[in-house]
C-alpha positions in Angstrom: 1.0 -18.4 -17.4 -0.3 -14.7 -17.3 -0.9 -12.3 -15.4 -4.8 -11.7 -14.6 -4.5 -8.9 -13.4 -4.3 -6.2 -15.9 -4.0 -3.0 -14.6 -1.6 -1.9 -11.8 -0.9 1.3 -9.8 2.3 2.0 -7.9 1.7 4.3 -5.2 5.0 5.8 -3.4 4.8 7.5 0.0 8.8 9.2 0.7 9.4 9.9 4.3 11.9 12.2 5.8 13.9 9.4 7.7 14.1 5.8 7.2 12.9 5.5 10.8 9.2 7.0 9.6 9.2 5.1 6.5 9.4 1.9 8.8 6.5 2.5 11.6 4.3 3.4 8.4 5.6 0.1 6.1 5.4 -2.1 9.2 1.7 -0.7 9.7 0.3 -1.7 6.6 2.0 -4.3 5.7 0.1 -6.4 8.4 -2.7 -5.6 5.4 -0.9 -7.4 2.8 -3.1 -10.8 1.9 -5.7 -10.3 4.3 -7.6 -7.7 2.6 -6.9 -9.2 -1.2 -10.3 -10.9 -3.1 -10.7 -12.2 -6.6 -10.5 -8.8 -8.6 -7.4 -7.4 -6.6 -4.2 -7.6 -4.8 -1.8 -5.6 -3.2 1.9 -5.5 -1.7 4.2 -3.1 0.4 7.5 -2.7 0.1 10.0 -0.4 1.9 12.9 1.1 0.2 15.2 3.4 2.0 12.7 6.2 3.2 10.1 4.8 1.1 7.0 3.2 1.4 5.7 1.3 -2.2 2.2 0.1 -2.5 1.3 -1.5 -5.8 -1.8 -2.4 -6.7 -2.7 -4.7 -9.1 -6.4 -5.7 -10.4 -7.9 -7.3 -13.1 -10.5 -4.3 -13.5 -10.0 -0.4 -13.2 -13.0 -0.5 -10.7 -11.2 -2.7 -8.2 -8.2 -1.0 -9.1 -9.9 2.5 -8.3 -11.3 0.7 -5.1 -7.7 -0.9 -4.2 -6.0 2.5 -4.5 -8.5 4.2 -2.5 -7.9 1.9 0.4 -4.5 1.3 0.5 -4.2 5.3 0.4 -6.3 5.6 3.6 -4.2 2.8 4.9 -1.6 5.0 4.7 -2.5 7.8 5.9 -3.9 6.4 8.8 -0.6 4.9 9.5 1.1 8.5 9.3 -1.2 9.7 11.6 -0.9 7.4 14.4 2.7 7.5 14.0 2.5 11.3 14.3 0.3 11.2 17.2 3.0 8.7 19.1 5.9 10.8 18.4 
């Protein structure tokens, strides 16, 4: 069986402490499925101090459009978690 999504980005966020990498993993990964359609999917993973968000989509629109909002997921995530520290 293949894979129909073609094209895939792997977005890495590093963090100074494991601590940070967590609130901001733990934030988005609440994202993970619920935000997926027919042209793209994501998932989060959290290495060490590192946040991973790959993107996969069977169309480098979506993909584009998947990369965009998982980057302001992101972000948003690092600035509430700034804001509470």
């Amino acid at each position: 069986m293949s894979d129909p999504y073609d094209h895939r980005a792997v977005l890495s966020f590093p963090y100074p402490d494991q601590r940070r990498a967590r609130i901001v993993h733990d934030a988005v990964r609440v994202e993970v499925g619920d935000i997926d359609d027919d042209r793209s999917t994501a998932d989060a993973t959290l290495t060490d101090a590192t946040v991973e968000v790959t993107v996969r989509a069977r169309d480098l629109v979506a993909l584009r459009a998947g990369v965009n909002t998982w980057t302001r997921l992101v972000e948003t995530a690092e600035t509430v978690a700034a804001a509470a520290e």
